[in-house]
N, C-alpha and C positions, 0 to 999 in steps of 0.2 A: 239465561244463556247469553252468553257474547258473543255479540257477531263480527268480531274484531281479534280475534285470537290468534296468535300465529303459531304455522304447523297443524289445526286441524285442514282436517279434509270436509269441510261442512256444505253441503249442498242441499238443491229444494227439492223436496216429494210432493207427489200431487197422490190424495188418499179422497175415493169416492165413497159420500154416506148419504144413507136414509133420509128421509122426512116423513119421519117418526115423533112421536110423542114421548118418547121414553128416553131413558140414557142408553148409547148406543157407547161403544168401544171400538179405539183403532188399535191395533197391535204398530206402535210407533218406535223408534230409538230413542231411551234415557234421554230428558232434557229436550225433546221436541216441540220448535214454538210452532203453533201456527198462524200465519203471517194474512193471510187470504182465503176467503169463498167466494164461488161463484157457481149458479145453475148453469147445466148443459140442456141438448133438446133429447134428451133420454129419459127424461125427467128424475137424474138425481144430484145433489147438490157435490161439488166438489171443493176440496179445501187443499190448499198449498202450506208446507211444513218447513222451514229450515233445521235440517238434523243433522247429525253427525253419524252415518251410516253403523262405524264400524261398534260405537255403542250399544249394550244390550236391548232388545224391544222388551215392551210392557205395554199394557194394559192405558191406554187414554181415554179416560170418561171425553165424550161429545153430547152437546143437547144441541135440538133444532128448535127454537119457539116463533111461532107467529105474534105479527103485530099482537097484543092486548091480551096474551097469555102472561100466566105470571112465570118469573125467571129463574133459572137454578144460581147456585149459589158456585160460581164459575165465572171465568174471562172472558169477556166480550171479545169476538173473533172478526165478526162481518156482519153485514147483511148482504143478502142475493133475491132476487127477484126474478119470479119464475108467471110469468102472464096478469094476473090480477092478486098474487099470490106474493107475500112477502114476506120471510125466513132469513130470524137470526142465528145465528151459530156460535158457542160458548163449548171453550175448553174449558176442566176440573184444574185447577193447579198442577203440574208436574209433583 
C-alpha cells in the first residue's frame, strides 16, 4: 500500500483484538496496513490500521504471540506491554 497516493481518501482505524493463542480475524478494507499496537487498561490489545475506507472488507488473519512462543508465519506489527506481560502482534500478508 502507498502512502503517498494522490486523490485517495486514506485514513487510520483503531481495531480491538484478543490475547489469544489462535488466529484471530479483523474484518479490514482491501489492502489494510497495520502501522501500530498498543494495550489499554481493559485488558485488550489494540492496533492502528491505515486503510482506504471506501475499499471492500475481508477477512485479516492477526496473531498475538508472547515473548518465547514460536511465530506465525506473518508481519511483524508491534509489541505492547500489558503489566509483566509482553505481546507481539503479526499481520498474514494482505
Amino acid at each position: 500500500m502507498s502512502h503517498a497516493r494522490q486523490g485517495a481518501s486514506m485514513t487510520i482505524w483503531k481495531y480491538a483484538i484478543e490475547i489469544i493463542p489462535n488466529r484471530q480475524e479483523l474484518e479490514m478494507p482491501t489492502g489494510a496496513q497495520i502501522i501500530h499496537c498498543r494495550d489499554d487498561t481493559e485488558g485488550w490489545l489494540n492496533v492502528w490500521a491505515i486503510v482506504e475506507p471506501e475499499n471492500p472488507k475481508r477477512p485479516v488473519g492477526i496473531y498475538v504471540r508472547g515473548t518465547g512462543h514460536p511465530l506465525p508465519d506473518a508481519r511483524y506489527v508491534g509489541t505492547a506491554f500489558q503489566g509483566v506481560y509482553v505481546w507481539h502482534v503479526f499481520q498474514e500478508s494482505n
